[in-house]
MIBATI-806500 format. One record per residue (C-alpha): residue number from 0; residue in three letters; x, y, z. Coordinates in pm, whole numbers. Last residue first. Example, Ala and Ser with C-alpha at 12.3 -4.5 7.8 and 13.67 -1.06 7.14 Angstrom:
<sites>
SITE; num; residu; px; py; pz
SITE; 1; SER; 1367; -106; 714 $
SITE; 0; ALA; 1230; -450; 780 $
</sites>
This chain:
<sites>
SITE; num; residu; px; py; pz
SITE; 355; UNK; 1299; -2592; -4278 $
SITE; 354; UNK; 1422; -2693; -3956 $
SITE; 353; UNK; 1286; -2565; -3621 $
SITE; 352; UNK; 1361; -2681; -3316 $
SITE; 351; UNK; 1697; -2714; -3329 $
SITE; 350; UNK; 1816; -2457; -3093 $
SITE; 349; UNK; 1934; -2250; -3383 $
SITE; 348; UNK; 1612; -2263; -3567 $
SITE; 347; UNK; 1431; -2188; -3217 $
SITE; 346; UNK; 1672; -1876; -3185 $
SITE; 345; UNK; 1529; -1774; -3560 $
SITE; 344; UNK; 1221; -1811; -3499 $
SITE; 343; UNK; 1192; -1596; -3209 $
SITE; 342; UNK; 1358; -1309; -3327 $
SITE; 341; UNK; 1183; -1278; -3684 $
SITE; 340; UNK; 896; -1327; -3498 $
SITE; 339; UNK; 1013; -1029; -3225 $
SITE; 338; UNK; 1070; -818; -3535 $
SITE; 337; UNK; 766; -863; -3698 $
SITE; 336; UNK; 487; -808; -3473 $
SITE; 335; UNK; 492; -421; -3514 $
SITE; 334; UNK; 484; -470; -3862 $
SITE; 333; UNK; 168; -683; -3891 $
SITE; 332; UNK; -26; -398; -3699 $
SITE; 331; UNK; -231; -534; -3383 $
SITE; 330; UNK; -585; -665; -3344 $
SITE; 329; UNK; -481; -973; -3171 $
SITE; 328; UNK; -628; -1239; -3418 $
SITE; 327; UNK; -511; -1002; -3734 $
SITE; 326; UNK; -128; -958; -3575 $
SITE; 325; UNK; -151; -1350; -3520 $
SITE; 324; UNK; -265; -1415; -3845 $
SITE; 323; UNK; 8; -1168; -4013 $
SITE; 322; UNK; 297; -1305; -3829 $
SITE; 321; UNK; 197; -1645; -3893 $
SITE; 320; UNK; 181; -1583; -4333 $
SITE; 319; UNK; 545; -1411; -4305 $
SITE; 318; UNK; 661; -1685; -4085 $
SITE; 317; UNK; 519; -1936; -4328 $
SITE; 316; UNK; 195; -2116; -4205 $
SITE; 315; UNK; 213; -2500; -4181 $
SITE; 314; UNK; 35; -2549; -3885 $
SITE; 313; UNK; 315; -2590; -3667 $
SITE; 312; UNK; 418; -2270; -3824 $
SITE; 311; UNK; 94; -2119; -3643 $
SITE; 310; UNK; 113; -2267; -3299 $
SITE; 309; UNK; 450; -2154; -3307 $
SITE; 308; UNK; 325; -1778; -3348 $
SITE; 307; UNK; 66; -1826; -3088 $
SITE; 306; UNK; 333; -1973; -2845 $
SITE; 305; UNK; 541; -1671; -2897 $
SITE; 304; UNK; 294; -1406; -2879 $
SITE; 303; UNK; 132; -1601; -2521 $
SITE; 302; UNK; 563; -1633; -2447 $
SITE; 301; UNK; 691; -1931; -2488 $
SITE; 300; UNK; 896; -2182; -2206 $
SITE; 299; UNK; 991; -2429; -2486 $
SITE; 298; UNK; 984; -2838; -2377 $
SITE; 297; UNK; 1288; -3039; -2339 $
SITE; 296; UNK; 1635; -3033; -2493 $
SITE; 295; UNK; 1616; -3357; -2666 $
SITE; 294; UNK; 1354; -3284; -2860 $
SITE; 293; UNK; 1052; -3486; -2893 $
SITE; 292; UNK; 804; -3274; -3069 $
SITE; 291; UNK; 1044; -3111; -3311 $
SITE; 290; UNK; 882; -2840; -3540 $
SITE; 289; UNK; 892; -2826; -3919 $
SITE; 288; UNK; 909; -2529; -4081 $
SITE; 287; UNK; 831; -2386; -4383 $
SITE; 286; UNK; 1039; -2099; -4548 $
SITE; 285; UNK; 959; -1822; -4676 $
SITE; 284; UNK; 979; -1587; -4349 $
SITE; 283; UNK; 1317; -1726; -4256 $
SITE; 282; UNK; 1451; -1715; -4558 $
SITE; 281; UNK; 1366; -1345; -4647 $
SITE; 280; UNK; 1533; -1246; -4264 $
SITE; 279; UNK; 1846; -1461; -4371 $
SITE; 278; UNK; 1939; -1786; -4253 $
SITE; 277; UNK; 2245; -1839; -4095 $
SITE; 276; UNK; 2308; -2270; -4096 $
SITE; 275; UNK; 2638; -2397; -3895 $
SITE; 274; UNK; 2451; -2363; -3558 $
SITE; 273; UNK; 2156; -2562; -3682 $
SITE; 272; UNK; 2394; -2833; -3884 $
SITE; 271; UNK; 2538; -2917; -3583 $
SITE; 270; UNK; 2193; -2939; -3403 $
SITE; 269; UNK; 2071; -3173; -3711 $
SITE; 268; UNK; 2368; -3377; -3624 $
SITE; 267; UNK; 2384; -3385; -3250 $
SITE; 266; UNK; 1996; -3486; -3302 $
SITE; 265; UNK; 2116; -3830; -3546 $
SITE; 264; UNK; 2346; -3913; -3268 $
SITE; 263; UNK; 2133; -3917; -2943 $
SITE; 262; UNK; 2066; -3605; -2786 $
SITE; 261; UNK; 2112; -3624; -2418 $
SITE; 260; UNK; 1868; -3601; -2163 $
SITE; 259; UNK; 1591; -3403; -2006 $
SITE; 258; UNK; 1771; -3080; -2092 $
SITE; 257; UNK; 1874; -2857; -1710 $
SITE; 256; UNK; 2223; -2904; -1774 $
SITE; 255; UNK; 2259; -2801; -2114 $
SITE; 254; UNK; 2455; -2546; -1990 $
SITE; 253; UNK; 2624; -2334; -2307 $
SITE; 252; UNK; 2923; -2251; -2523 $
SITE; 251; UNK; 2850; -2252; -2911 $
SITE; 250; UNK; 3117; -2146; -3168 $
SITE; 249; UNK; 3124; -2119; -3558 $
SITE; 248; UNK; 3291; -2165; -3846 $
SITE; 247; UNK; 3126; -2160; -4151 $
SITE; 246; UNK; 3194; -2443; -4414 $
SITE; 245; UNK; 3301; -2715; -4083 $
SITE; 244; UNK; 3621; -2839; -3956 $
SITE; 243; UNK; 3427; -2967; -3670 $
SITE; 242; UNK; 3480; -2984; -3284 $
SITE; 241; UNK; 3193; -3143; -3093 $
SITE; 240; UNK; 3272; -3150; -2730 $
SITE; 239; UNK; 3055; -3289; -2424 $
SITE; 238; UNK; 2998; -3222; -2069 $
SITE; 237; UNK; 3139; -3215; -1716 $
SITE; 236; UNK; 3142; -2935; -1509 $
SITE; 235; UNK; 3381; -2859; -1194 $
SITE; 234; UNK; 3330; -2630; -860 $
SITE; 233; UNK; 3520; -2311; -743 $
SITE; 232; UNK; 3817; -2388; -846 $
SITE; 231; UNK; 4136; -2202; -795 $
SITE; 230; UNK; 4407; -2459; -876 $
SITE; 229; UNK; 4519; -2525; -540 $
SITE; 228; UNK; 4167; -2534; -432 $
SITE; 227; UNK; 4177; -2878; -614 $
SITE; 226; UNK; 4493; -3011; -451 $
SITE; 225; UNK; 4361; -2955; -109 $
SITE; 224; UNK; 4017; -3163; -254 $
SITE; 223; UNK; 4239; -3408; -342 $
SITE; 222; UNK; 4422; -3405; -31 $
SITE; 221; UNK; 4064; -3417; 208 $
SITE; 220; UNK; 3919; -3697; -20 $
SITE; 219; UNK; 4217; -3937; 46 $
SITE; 218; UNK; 4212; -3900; 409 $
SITE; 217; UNK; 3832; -3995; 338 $
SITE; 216; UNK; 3901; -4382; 204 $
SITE; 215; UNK; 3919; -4455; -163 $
SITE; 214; UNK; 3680; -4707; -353 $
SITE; 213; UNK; 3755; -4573; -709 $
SITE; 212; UNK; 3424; -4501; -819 $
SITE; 211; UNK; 3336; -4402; -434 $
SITE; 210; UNK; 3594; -4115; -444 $
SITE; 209; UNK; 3504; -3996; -781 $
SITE; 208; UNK; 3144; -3890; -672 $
SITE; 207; UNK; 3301; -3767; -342 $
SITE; 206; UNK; 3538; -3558; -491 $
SITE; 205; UNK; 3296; -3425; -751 $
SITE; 204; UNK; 3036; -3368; -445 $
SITE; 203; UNK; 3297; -3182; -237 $
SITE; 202; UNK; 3437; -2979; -508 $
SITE; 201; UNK; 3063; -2833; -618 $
SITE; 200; UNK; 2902; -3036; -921 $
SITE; 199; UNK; 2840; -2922; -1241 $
SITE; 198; UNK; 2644; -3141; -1528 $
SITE; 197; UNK; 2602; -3141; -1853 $
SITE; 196; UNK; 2783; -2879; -2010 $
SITE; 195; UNK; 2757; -2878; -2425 $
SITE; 194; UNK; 3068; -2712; -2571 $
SITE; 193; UNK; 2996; -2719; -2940 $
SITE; 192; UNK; 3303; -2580; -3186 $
SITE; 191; UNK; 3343; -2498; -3516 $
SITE; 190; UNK; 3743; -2464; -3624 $
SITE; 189; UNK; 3970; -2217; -3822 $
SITE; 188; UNK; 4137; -2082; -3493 $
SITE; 187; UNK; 4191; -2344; -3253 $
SITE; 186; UNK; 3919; -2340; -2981 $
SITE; 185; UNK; 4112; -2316; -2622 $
SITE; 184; UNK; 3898; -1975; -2579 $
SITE; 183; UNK; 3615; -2124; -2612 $
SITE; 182; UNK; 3689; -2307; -2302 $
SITE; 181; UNK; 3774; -1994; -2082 $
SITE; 180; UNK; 3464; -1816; -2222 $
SITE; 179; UNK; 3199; -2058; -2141 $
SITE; 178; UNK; 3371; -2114; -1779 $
SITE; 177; UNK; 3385; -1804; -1709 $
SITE; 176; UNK; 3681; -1619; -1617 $
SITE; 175; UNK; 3907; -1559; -1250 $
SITE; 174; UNK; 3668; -1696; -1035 $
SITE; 173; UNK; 3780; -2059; -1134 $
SITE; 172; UNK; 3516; -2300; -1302 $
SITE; 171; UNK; 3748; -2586; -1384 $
SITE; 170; UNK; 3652; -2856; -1674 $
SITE; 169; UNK; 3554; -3229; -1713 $
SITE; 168; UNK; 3579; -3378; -2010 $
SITE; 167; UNK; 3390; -3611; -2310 $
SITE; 166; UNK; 3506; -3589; -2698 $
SITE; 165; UNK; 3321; -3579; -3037 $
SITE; 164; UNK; 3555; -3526; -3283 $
SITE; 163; UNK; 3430; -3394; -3664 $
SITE; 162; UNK; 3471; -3411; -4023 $
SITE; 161; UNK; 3371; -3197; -4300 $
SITE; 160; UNK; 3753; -3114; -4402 $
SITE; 159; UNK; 3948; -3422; -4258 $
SITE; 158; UNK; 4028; -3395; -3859 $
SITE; 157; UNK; 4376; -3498; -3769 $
SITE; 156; UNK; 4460; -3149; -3698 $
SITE; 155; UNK; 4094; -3085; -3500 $
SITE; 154; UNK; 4252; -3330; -3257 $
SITE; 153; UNK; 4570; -3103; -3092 $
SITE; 152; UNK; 4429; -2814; -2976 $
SITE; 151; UNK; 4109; -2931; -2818 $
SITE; 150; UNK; 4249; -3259; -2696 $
SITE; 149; UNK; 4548; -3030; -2495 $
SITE; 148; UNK; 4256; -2833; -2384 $
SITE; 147; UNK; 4077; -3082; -2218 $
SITE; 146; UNK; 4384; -3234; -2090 $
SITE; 145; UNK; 4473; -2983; -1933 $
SITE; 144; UNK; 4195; -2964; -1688 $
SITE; 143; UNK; 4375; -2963; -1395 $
SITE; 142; UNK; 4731; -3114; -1406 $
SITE; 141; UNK; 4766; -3387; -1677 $
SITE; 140; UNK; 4759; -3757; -1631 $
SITE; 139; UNK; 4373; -3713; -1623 $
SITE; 138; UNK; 4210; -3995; -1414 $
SITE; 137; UNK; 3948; -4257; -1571 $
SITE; 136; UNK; 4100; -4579; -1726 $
SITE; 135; UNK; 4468; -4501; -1580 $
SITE; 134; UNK; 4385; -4460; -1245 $
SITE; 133; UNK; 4621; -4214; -1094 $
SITE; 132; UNK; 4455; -4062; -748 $
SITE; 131; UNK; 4259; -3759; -942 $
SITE; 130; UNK; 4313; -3460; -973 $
SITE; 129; UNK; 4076; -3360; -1270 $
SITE; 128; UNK; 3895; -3703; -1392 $
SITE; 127; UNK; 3965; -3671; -1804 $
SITE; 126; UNK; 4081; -4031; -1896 $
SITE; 125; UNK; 3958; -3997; -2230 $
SITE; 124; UNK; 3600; -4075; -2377 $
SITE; 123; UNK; 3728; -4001; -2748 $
SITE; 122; UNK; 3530; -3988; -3080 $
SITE; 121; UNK; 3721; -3903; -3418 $
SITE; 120; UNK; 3494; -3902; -3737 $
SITE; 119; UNK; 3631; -3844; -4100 $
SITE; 118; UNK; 3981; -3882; -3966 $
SITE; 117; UNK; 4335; -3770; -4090 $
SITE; 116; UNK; 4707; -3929; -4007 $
SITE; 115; UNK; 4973; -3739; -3987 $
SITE; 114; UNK; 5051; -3935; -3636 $
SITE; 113; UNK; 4815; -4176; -3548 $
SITE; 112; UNK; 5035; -4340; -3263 $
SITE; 111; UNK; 5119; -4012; -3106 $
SITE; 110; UNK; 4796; -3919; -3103 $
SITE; 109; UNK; 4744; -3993; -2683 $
SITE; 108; UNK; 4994; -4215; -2592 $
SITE; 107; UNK; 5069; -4547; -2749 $
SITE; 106; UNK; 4993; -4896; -2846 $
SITE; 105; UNK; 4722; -4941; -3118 $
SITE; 104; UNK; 4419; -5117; -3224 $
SITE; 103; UNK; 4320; -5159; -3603 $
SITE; 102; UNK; 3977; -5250; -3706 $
SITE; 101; UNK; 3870; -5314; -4054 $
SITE; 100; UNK; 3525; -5288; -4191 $
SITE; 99; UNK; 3357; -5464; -4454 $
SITE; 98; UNK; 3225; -5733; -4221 $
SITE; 97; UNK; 3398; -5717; -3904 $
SITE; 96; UNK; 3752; -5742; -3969 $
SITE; 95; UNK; 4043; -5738; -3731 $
SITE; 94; UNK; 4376; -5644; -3669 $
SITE; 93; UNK; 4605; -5617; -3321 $
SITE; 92; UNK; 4825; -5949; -3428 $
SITE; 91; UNK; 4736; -6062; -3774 $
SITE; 90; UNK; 4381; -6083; -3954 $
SITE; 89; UNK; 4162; -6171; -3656 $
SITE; 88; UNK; 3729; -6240; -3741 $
SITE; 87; UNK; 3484; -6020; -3533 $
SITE; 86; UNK; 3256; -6222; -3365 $
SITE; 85; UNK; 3225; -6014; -3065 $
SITE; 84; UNK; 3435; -6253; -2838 $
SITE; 83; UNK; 3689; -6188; -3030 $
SITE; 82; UNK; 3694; -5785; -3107 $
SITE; 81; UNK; 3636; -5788; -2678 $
SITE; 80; UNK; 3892; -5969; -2660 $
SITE; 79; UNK; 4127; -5784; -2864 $
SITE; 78; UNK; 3979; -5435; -2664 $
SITE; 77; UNK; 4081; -5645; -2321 $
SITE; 76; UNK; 4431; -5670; -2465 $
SITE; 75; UNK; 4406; -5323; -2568 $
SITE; 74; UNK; 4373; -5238; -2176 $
SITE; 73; UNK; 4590; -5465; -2043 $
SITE; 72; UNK; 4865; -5287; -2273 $
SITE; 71; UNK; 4726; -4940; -2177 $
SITE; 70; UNK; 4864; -4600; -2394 $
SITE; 69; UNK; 4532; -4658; -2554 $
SITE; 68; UNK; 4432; -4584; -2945 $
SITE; 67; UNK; 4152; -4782; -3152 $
SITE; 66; UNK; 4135; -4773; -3560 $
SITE; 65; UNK; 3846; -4762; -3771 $
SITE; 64; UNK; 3857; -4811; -4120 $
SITE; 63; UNK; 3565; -4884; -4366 $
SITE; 62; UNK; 3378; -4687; -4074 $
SITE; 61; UNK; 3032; -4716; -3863 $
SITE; 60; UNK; 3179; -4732; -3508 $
SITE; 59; UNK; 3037; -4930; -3232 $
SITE; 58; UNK; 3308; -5180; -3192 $
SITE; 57; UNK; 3537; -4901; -3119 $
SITE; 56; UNK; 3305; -4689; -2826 $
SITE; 55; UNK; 3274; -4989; -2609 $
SITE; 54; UNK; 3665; -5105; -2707 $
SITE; 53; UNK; 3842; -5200; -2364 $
SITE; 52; UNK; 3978; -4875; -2303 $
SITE; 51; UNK; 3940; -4699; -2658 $
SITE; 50; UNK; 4121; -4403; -2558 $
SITE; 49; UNK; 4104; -4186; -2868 $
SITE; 48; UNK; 3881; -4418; -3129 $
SITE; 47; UNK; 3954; -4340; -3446 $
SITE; 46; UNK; 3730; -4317; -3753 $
SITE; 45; UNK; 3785; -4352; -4154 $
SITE; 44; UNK; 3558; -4388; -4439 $
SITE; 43; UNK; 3267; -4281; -4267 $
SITE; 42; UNK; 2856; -4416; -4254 $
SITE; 41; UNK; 2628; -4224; -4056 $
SITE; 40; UNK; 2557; -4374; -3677 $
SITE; 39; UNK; 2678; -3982; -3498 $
SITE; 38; UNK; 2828; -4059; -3175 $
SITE; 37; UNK; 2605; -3908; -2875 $
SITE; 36; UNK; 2471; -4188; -2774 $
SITE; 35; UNK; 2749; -4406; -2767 $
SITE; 34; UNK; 2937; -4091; -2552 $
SITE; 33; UNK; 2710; -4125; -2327 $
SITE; 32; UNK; 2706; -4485; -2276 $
SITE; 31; UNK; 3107; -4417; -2235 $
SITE; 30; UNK; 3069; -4185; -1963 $
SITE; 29; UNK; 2821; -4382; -1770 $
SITE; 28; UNK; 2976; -4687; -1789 $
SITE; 27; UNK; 3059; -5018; -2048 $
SITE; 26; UNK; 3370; -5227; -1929 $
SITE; 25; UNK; 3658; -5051; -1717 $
SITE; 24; UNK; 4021; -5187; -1744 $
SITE; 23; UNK; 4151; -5117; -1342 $
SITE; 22; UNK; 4564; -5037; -1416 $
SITE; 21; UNK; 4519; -4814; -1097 $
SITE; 20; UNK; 4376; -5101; -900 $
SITE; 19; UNK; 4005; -5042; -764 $
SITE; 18; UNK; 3981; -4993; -422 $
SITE; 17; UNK; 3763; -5266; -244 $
SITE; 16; UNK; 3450; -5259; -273 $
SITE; 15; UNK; 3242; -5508; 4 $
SITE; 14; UNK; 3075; -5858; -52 $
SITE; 13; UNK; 3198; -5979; 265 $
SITE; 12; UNK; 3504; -6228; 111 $
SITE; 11; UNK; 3619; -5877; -28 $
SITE; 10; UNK; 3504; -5749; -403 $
SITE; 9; UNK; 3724; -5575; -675 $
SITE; 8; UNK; 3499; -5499; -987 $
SITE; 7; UNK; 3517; -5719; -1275 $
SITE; 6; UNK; 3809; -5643; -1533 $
SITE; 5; UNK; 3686; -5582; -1883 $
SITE; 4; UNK; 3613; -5735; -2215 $
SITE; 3; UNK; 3315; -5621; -2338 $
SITE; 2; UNK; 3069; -5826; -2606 $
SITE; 1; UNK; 2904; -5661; -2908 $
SITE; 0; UNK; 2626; -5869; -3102 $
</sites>
């Protein structure tokens, strides 16, 4: 059993919002439900929590060591109440065990606290709202989206070879690059990255969206949307970020806004594994392939060639062996098939749709 520790939400005598304070400690939200499904369950020797609030994503991870990070006093003293009420047993002041593993929380900002220290599996769901009015729990104490790229530069160092950070933000589109290429352009050399955006909203509805989190009036909206065409955006996405100290490095950019929902831990590590794999034409028309049913990303708009040619692997063909029944069905040559299978396949293998 996990239990939360967090402030309740500021109500009037009527039943009404009031603003939240800006030392508010949240409990269990959107964000950090999405990061929970996204966090890999596998086993690690060591895992930090980057921002553990009151300690959703800390009590959640699968480590021998685990240790939490906020620059908030209230907010680790919610984290030590949530270890308590939890179940989890106190060894001194800011430790605690829960069965074989031992949890750690600490004062400070950012990675200062964990300094030369290395992780097997580093999540973070950081205070990455662009502009906002100075809540500590949700609003980036760093102009734009700094932040975002300060995480980028900075984690992958305290990342052990094979492990990875899975991070939430919020990022500018500007007119002056795409987003896709801005952000991959913040990738540290040496390191695999997935930028997965989720969601992007024009200034208005971020504002607005933020505006009723935090309970502020519309005099309020009208400055931070001043301070956001300040900074030349054009609207704002919000998404996820794998970084990984991987065998072949690697990096993925791209909307996964339009995917049914969001792949829960197990399917961020298959897809990891999908953009770190580069089969070669032999492989991929040796191999066997199993297909996802239930992916994450939603069902495949195929072409009648395409959908043929599935319908054939799904069967248990080989590419080689699909190619050639669907060349004989359609009274075609083999060879002049080939090329678009060899195509096909191997964007579904990257997708994740295919694994051998």
């Amino acid at each position: 059993m996990r239990v939360i520790a967090h402030d309740p939400l500021p109500i009037d005598g009527n039943g009404n919002r009031l603003p939240l304070p800006p030392d508010f400690v949240m409990g269990v939200g959107g964000a950090s439900r999405t990061l929970l499904d996204l966090t890999p369950s596998r086993h690690v020797s060591r895992a930090l929590d980057l921002g553990c609030g009151s300690g959703v994503q800390t009590l959640f991870l699968n480590a021998d060591r685990i240790i939490g990070v906020d620059i908030d006093e209230r907010a680790l003293q919610a984290a030590n109440a949530s270890c308590h009420l939890s179940g989890f047993r106190q060894v001194e002041a800011n430790v605690w065990r829960n069965g074989d593993s031992m949890i750690e929380l600490r004062e400070g900002s950012f990675l200062d606290p964990v300094e030369g220290q290395r992780f097997d599996l580093i999540v973070a769901n950081p205070p990455f709202v662009i502009e906002g009015a100075g809540h500590v729990h949700r609003d980036s104490p760093l102009a734009g989206d700094e932040l975002v790229r300060e995480l980028m530069a900075t984690i992958p160092q305290h990342l052990n070879v094979g492990g990875r950070a899975i991070l939430l933000g919020c990022w500018l589109h500007t007119s002056s690059m795409d987003w896709e290429e801005r952000l991959l352009s913040w990738v540290p050399a040496g390191v695999s990255a997935w930028i997965a955006q989720r969601e992007l909203l024009d200034l208005d509805a971020y504002v607005d969206v933020w505006m009723q989190d935090a309970g502020l009036d519309a005099a309020e909206q009208l400055k931070w949307l001043a301070r956001l065409e300040q900074l030349d955006a054009e609207a704002i996405g919000f998404g996820w970020i794998v970084l990984e100290r991987s065998r072949r490095v690697w990096t993925v950019a791209e909307d996964v806004s339009d995917a049914p929902r969001t792949p829960n831990g197990e399917e961020v590590e298959r897809q990891l594994a999908a953009f770190e794999s580069e089969p070669t034409a032999v492989e991929l028309l040796d191999a066997h392939w199993e297909f996802a049913d239930a992916h994450w990303r939603g069902g495949l708009m195929l072409n009648p060639f395409e959908a043929l040619l599935l319908e054939r692997l799904r069967a248990g063909d080989t590419l080689a062996e699909a190619v050639d029944a669907v060349a004989d069905s359609q009274s075609v040559e083999a060879g002049d098939l080939l090329a678009a299978g060899l195509l096909v396949t191997r964007e579904l293998v990257r997708l994740g749709y295919l694994t051998a």
